[in-house]
TIVO-792817 format. One record per residue (C-alpha): x negated, y, z negated; residue in one letter. Coordinates in steps of 0.5 Angstrom, whole numbers, plus 500, padded with zeros to 3 digits. Example, Ala and Ser with C-alpha at 12.3 -4.5 7.8 and 13.67 -1.06 7.14 Angstrom:
residues 2
+-----+-----+-----+----+
:   u :   v :   w : aa :
+-----+-----+-----+----+
: 475 : 491 : 484 :  a :
: 473 : 498 : 486 :  s :
+-----+-----+-----+----+
//
This chain:
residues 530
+-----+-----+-----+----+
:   u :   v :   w : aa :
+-----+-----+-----+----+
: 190 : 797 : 538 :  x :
: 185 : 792 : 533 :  x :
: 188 : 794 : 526 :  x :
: 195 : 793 : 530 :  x :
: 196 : 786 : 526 :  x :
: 195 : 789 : 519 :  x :
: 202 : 792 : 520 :  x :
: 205 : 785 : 521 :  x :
: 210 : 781 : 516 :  x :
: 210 : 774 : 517 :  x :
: 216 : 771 : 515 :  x :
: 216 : 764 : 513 :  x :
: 221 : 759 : 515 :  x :
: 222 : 756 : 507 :  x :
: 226 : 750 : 510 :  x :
: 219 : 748 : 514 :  x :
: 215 : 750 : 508 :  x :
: 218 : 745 : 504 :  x :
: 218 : 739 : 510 :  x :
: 211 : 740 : 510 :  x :
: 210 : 742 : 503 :  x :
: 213 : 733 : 502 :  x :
: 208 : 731 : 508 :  x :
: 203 : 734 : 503 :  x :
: 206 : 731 : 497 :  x :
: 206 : 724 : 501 :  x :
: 198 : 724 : 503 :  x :
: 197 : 726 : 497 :  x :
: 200 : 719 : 493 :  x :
: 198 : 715 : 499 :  x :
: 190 : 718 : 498 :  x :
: 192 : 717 : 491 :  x :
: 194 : 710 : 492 :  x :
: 188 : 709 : 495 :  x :
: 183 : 712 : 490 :  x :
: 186 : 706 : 484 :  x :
: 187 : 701 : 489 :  x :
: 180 : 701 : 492 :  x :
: 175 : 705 : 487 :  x :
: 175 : 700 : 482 :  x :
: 173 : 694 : 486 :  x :
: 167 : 697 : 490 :  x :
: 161 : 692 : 488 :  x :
: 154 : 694 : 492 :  x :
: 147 : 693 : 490 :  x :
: 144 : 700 : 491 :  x :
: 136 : 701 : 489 :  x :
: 134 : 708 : 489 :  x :
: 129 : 713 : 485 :  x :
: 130 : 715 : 478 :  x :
: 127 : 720 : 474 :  x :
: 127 : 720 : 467 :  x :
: 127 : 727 : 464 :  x :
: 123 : 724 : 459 :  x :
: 117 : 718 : 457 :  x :
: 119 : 712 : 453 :  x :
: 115 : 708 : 456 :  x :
: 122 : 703 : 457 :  x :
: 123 : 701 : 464 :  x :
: 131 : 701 : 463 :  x :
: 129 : 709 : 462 :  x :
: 123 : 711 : 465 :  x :
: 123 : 714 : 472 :  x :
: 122 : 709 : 477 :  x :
: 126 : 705 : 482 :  x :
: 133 : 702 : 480 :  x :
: 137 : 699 : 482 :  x :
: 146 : 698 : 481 :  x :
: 151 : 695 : 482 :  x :
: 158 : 697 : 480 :  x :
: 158 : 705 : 479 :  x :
: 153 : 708 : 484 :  x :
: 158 : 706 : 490 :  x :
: 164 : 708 : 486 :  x :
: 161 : 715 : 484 :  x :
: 160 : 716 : 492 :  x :
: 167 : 714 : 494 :  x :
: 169 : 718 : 488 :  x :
: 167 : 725 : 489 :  x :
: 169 : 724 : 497 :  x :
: 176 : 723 : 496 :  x :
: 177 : 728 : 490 :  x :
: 174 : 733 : 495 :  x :
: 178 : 730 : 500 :  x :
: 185 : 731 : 496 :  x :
: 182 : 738 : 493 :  x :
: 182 : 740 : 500 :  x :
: 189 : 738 : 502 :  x :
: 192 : 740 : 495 :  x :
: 189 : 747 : 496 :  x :
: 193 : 748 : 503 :  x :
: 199 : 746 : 499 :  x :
: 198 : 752 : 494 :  x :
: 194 : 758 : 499 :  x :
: 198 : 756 : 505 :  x :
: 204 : 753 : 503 :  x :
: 206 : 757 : 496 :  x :
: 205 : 752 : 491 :  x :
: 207 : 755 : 484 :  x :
: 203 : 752 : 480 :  x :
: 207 : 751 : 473 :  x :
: 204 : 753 : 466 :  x :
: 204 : 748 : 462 :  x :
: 200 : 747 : 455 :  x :
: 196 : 741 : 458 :  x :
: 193 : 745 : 464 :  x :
: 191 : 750 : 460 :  x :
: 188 : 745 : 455 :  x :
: 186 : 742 : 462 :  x :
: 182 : 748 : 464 :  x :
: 179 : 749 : 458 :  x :
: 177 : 743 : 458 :  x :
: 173 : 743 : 465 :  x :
: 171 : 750 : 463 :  x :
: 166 : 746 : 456 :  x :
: 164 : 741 : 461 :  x :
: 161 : 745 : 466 :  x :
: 158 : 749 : 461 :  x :
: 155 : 744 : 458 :  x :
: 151 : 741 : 464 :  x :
: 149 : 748 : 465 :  x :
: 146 : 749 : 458 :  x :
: 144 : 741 : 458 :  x :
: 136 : 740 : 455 :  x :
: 137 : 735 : 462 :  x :
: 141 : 738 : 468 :  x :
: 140 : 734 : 473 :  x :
: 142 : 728 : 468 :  x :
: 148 : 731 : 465 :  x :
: 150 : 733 : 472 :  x :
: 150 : 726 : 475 :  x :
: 150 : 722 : 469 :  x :
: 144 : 715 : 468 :  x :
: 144 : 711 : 473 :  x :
: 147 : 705 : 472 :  x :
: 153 : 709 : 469 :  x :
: 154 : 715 : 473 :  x :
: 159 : 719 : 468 :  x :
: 156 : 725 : 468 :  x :
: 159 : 733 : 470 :  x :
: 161 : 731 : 477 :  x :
: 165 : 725 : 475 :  x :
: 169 : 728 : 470 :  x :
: 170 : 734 : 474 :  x :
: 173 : 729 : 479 :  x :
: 178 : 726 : 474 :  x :
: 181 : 732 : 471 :  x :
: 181 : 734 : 479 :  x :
: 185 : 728 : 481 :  x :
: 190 : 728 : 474 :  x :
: 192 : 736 : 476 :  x :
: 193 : 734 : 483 :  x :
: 197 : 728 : 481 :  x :
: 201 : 732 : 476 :  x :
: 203 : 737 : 481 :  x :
: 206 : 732 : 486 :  x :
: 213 : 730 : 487 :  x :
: 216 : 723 : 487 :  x :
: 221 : 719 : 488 :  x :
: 223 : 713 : 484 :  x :
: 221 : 709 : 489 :  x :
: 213 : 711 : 490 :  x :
: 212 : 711 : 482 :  x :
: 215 : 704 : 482 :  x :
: 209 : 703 : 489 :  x :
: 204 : 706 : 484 :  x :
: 205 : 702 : 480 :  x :
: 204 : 695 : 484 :  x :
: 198 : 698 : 486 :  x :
: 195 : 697 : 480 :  x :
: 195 : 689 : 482 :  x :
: 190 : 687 : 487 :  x :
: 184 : 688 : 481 :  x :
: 188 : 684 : 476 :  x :
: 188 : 678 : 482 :  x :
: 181 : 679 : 483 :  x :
: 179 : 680 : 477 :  x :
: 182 : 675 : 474 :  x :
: 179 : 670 : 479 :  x :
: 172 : 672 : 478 :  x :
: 173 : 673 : 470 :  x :
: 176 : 665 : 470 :  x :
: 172 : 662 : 476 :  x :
: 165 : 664 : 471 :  x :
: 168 : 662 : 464 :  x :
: 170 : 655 : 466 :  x :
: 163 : 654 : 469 :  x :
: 163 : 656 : 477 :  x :
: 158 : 661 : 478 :  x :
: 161 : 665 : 485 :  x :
: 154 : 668 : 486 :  x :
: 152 : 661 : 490 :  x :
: 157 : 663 : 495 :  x :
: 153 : 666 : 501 :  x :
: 159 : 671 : 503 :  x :
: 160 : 674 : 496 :  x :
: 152 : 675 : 496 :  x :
: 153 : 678 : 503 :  x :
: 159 : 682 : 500 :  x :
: 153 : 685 : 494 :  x :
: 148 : 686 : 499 :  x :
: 145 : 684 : 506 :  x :
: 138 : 686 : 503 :  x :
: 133 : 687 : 498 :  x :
: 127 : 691 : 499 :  x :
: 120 : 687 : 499 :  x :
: 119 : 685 : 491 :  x :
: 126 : 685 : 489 :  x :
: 130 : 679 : 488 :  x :
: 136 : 678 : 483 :  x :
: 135 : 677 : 476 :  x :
: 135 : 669 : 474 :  x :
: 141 : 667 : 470 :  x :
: 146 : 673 : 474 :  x :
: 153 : 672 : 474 :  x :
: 158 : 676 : 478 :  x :
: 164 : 677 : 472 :  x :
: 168 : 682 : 475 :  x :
: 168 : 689 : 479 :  x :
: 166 : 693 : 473 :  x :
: 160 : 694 : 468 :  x :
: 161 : 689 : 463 :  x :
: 165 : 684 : 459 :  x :
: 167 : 690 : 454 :  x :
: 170 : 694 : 459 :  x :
: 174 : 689 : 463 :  x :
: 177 : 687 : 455 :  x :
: 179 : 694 : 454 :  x :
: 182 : 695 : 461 :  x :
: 185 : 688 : 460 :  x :
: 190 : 691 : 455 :  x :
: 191 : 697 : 459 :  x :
: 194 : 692 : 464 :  x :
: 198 : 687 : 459 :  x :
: 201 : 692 : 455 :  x :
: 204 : 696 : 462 :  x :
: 207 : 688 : 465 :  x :
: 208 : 686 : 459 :  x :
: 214 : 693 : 458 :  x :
: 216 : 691 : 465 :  x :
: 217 : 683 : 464 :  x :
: 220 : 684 : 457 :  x :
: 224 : 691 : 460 :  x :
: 226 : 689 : 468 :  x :
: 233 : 686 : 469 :  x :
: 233 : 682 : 475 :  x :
: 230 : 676 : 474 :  x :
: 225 : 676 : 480 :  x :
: 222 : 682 : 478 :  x :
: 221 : 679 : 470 :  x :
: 217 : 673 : 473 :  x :
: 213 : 677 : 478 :  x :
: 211 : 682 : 472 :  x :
: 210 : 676 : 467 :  x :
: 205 : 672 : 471 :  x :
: 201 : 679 : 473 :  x :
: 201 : 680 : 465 :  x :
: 198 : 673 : 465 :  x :
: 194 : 674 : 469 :  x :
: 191 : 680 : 466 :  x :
: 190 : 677 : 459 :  x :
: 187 : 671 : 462 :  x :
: 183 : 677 : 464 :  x :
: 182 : 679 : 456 :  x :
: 180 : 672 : 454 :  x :
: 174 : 671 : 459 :  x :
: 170 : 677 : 458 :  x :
: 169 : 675 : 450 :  x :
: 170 : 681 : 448 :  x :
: 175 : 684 : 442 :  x :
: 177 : 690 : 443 :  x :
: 182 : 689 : 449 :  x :
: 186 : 685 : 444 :  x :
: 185 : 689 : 437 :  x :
: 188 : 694 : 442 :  x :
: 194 : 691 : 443 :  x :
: 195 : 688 : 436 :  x :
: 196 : 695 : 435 :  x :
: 201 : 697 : 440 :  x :
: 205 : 691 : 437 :  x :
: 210 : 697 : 434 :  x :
: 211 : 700 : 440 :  x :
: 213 : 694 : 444 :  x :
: 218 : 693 : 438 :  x :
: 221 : 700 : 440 :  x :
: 221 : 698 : 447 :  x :
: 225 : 692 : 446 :  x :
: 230 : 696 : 441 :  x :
: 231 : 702 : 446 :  x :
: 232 : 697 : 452 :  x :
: 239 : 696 : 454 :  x :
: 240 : 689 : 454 :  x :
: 236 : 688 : 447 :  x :
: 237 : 680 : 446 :  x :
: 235 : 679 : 453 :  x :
: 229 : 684 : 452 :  x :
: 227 : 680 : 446 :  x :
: 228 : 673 : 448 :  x :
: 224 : 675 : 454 :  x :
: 219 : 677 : 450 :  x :
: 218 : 671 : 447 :  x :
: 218 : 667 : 452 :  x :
: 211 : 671 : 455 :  x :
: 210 : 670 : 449 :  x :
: 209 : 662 : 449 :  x :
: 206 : 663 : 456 :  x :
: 201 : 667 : 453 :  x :
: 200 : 661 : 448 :  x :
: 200 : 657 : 454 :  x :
: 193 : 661 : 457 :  x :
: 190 : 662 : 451 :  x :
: 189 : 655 : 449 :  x :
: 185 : 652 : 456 :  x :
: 181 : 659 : 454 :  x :
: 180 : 657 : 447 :  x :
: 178 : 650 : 447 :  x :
: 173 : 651 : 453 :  x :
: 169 : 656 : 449 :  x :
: 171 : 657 : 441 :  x :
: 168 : 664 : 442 :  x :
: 175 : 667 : 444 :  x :
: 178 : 664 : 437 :  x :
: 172 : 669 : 435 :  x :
: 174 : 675 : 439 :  x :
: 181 : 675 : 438 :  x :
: 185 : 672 : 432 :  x :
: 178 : 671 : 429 :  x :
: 177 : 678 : 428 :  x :
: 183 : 678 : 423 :  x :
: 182 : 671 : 420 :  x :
: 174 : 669 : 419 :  x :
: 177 : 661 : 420 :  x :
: 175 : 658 : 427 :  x :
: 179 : 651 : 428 :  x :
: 177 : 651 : 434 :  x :
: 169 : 651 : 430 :  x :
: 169 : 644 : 428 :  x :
: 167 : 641 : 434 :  x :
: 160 : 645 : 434 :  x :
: 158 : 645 : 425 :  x :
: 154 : 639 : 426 :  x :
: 150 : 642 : 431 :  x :
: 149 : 649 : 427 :  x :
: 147 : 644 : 421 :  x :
: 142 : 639 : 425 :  x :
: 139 : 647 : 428 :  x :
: 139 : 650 : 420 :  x :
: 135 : 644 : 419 :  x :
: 130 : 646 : 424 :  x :
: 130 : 651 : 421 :  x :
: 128 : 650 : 414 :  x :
: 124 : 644 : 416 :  x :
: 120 : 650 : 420 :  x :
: 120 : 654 : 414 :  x :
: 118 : 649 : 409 :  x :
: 111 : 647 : 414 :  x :
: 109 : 654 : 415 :  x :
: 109 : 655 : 407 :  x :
: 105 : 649 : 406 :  x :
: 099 : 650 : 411 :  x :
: 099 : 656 : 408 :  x :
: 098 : 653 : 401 :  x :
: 093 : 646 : 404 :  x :
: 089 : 652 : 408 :  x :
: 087 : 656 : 400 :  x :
: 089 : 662 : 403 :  x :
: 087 : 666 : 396 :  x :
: 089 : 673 : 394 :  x :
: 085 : 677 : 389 :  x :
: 088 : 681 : 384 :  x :
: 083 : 687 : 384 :  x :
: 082 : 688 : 392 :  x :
: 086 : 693 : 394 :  x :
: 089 : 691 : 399 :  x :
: 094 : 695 : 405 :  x :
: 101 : 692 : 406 :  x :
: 106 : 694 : 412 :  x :
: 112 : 697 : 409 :  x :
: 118 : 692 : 409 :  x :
: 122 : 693 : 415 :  x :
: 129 : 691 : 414 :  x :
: 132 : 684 : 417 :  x :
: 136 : 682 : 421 :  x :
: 143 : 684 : 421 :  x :
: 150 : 687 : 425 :  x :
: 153 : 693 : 422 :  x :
: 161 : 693 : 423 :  x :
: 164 : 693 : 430 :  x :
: 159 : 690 : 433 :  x :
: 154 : 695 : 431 :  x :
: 159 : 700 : 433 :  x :
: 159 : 703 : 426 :  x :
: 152 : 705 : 426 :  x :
: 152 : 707 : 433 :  x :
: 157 : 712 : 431 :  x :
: 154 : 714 : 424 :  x :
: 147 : 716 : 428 :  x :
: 151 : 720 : 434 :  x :
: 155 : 725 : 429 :  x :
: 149 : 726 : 425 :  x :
: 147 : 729 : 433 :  x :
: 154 : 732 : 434 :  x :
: 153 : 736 : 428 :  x :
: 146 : 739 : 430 :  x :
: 150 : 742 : 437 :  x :
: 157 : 742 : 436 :  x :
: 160 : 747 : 441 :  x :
: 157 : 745 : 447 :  x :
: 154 : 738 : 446 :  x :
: 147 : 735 : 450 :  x :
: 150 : 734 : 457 :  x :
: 154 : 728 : 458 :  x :
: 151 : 721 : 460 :  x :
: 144 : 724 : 456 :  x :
: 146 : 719 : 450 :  x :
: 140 : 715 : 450 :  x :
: 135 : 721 : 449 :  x :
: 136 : 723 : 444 :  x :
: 138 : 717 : 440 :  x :
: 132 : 715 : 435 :  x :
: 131 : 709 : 439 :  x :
: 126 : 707 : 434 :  x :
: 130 : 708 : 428 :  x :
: 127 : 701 : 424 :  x :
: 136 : 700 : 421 :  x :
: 136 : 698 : 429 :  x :
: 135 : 691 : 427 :  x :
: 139 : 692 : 422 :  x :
: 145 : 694 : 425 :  x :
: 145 : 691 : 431 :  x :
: 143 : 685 : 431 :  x :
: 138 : 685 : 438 :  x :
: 132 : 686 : 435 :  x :
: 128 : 693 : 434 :  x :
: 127 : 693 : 443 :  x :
: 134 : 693 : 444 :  x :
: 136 : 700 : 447 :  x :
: 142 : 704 : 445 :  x :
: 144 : 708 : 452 :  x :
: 152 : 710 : 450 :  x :
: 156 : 711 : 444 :  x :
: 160 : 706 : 445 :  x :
: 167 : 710 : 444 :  x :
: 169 : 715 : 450 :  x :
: 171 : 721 : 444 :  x :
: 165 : 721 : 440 :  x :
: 161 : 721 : 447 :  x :
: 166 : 727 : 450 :  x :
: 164 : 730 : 442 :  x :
: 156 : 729 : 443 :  x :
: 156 : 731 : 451 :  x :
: 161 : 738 : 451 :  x :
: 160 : 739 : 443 :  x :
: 167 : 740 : 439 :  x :
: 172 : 745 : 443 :  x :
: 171 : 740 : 449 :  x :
: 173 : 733 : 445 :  x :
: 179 : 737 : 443 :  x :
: 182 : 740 : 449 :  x :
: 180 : 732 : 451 :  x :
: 186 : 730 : 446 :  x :
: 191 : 735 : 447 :  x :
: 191 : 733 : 455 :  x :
: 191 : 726 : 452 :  x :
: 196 : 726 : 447 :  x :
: 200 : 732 : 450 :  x :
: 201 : 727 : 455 :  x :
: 204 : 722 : 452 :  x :
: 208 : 725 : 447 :  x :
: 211 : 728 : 454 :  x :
: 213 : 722 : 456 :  x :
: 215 : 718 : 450 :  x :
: 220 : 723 : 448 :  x :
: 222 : 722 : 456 :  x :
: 223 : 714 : 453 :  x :
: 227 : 717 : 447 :  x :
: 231 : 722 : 451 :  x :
: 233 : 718 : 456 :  x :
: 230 : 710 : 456 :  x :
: 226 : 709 : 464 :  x :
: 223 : 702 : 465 :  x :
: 217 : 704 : 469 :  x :
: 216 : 711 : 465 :  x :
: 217 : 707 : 458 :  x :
: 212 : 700 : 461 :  x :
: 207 : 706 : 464 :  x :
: 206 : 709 : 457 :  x :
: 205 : 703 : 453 :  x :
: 200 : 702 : 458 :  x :
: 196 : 710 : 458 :  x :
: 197 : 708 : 450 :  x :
: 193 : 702 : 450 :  x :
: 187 : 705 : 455 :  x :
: 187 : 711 : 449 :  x :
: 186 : 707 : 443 :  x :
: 180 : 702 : 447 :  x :
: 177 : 708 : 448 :  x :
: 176 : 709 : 441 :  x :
: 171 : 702 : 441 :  x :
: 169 : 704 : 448 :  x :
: 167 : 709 : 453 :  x :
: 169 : 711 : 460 :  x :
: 167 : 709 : 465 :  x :
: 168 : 710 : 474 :  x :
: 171 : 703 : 474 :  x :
: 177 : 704 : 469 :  x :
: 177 : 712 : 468 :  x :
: 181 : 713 : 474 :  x :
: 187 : 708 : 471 :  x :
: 188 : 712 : 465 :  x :
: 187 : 720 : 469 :  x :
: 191 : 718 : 476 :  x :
: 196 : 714 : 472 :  x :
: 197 : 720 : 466 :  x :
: 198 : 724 : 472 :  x :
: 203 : 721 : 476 :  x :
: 207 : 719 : 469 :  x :
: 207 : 727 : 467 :  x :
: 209 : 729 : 476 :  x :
: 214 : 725 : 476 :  x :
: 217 : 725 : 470 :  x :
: 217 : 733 : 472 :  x :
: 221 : 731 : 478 :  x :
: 226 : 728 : 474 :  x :
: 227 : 733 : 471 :  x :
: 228 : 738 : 476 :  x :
: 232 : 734 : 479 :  x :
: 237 : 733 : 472 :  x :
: 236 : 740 : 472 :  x :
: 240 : 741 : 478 :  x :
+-----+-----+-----+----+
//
């Protein structure tokens, strides 16, 4: 009588499967939602141990307490809820019968996951790779998260109503973000406001205090990151400004674009603009592909004169924003003049310092001796800065690293020990001085090349460019506002990813988002197909 229940069939009822299949469908988009809506705000000082695989006798790199603002919460956020959601989604496809599609993307996707893994397996330091450096937290784990949250995304169904909600979620780091960032560059410093101190921390152990001259700028780790986020957010308003027809729409979605460039302009970077200056083809083709073209471009052009309208308060409170956007292209500063007579009076100085040097060395019958043998030091080379900041030395040395494991990397986040950071070109090329330590490449491709070797930054592009080709051939096909404005958007977040890396703060907009657009364009497919 035990073994009777191997006999039974149990008949599922397929019109309950699939009501319960959409109740699954919604919690994960909610969760979905929740995850880019709350994760790249989270801010928290954590202070905790850290052990280095090696001796550099660095204190950003040696083992000893560290401490952490912006990645180590969003880390922990970030692993429980794609646990979470991985949970749910498995009980959609075990029990709910979930056929998941076989596409060239997943298969790149688990290929992809496959080299990741790996490499943190054969990784010199395991423990490293597996969980990233401490104050970036982009290791194994991390990536395993995002291609888990883009499968998961893609295999949902929508309704337009829930891309469009998506979409808007995106807004609430903008606001914040753009407060913080604008408050700092026009003088005011948040971290005076007790309740912003209590927001970061309640305490700090015995000894420990927040470094002198610390600001808060904004949720993420550093002016780079927000330039290229910014370009993410301002190409994707921007399409929906220039490309929606009813008009309160077009003004909510062009001030939401001003902010996010007021966002680019604050964090002094270029790379956020040079990204978009390089979108400009495509949102000429969107302007072509809208229905209404005149009202498109006319609308361009008015967000345009907005944009003129930020950007000069920016520029004439610090001339360093001239620098990082149009500066990038033409060398003359406008807004310079101002500040030439203060670089004169300081090159003055300078020459005054050399000249009295040069003296007291001649009054003091300093002699030298032709026929002592004397030791001299090797001539180190001067200070200077390599193109792009330094990026082009930086890249240089990191392929020279690839080549020497090219299948499957040194683990991810492990960068910064195995880059010579005595190589003496460092003052040469960087710009910092010989004590500057190199803890990333400065480009999220070649850090995926040096992390998990070749075969992984190669499964990395095709998931990235399968995606979007998916989507602008949807455009082509059959123009979507919000598909077409959400592309422009993954796009930009593509291209800054070559002059930067990936981190939490940032990464889960590209990989939830690519996910989506891939999700819901399948829907639409389906539906057509009916």
């Amino acid at each position: 009588m035990s073994d009777w229940y191997k006999y039974l069939t149990i008949e599922r009822d397929e019109h309950e499967d699939q009501m319960d299949m959409e109740r699954v469908d919604a919690i994960l988009f909610w969760g979905l939602a929740l995850i880019v809506l709350v994760i790249p705000l989270i801010v928290r000082v954590h202070i905790g141990d850290f052990i280095s695989p090696s001796i550099t006798q660095t204190d950003v790199l040696d083992t000893g307490k560290k401490a952490d603002v912006f990645t180590y919460y969003k880390f922990v956020a970030l692993l429980v809820s794609t646990a979470f959601l991985g949970l749910v989604f498995l009980y959609k496809v075990l029990v709910l019968n979930y056929q998941i599609p076989k596409t060239k993307i997943n298969i790149a996707l688990a290929v992809l996951g496959i080299c990741v893994t790996l490499s943190a397996v054969l990784a010199p330091y395991k423990t490293l790779a597996l969980y990233g450096l401490h104050n970036r937290h982009e290791g194994t784990l991390t990536y395993l998260c995002y291609l888990m949250l883009f499968f998961i995304a893609s295999n949902i169904r929508y309704t337009v109503r829930r891309f469009q909600q998506f979409i808007y979620f995106l807004t609430p780091f903008i606001i914040i973000n753009t407060i913080l960032g604008t408050l700092n560059f026009f003088g005011y410093d948040v971290l005076q406001l007790h309740w912003v101190r209590t927001l970061l921390y309640s305490s700090l152990p015995e000894g420990a205090k927040i470094a002198q001259g610390s600001y808060f700028l904004a949720t993420i780790n550093h002016g780079n990151y927000v330039s290229g986020v910014s370009a993410f957010f301002v190409a994707l308003f921007f399409c929906l400004a220039v490309l929606e027809e009813k008009r309160s729409k077009k003004i909510l979605n062009g001030l939401i674009a001003s902010a996010a460039f007021a966002l680019l302009l604050s964090s002094l970077s270029s790379n956020g603009f040079v990204t978009l200056v390089l979108m400009s083809p495509l949102f000429v083709y969107m302007i072509v592909k809208a229905e209404k073209r005149k009202v498109a471009a006319l609308s361009s052009l008015v967000l345009m004169v907005v944009f003129v309208a930020v950007y000069v308060p920016f520029v004439k409170q610090n001339h360093r924003v001239w620098d990082e956007t149009i500066g990038f292209f033409i060398p003359y500063n406008p807004f310079q003049q101002d500040h030439q007579q203060a670089g004169l009076n300081t090159a003055f100085k300078d020459i005054e310092q050399v000249v009295g040097h040069i003296t007291e060395k001649v009054v003091s019958g300093s002699t030298a001796y032709a026929d002592a043998e004397e030791y001299r030091l090797p001539k180190l080379p001067g200070p200077g800065v390599a193109p792009g900041s330094g990026r082009a030395f930086i890249w240089e040395k990191a392929l020279e690293l690839i080549s020497d494991k090219p299948f499957l990397g040194y683990g991810l986040d492990t960068f910064p020990y195995f880059f010579n950071q005595d190589d003496p070109e460092k003052n040469s090329n960087l710009g910092e001085g010989y004590s500057v330590i190199v803890d990333k490449p400065h480009n999220m491709y070649i850090g995926m090349a040096f992390g998990a070797g070749i075969v992984a930054l190669s499964a990395l592009v095709m998931v990235m460019v399968g995606g979007l080709i998916q989507l602008l051939r949807s455009i082509h096909e059959c123009f979507n506002v919000h598909i077409a404005a959400l592309c422009a958007g993954l796009m930009a977040y593509v291209i800054q990813g070559m002059f930067n890396d990936s981190i939490i703060g940032t990464a889960v907009f590209f990989w939830v988002g690519l996910g989506v657009s891939i999700g819901f364009l399948h829907t639409t497919n389906k539906s057509i197909k009916r």
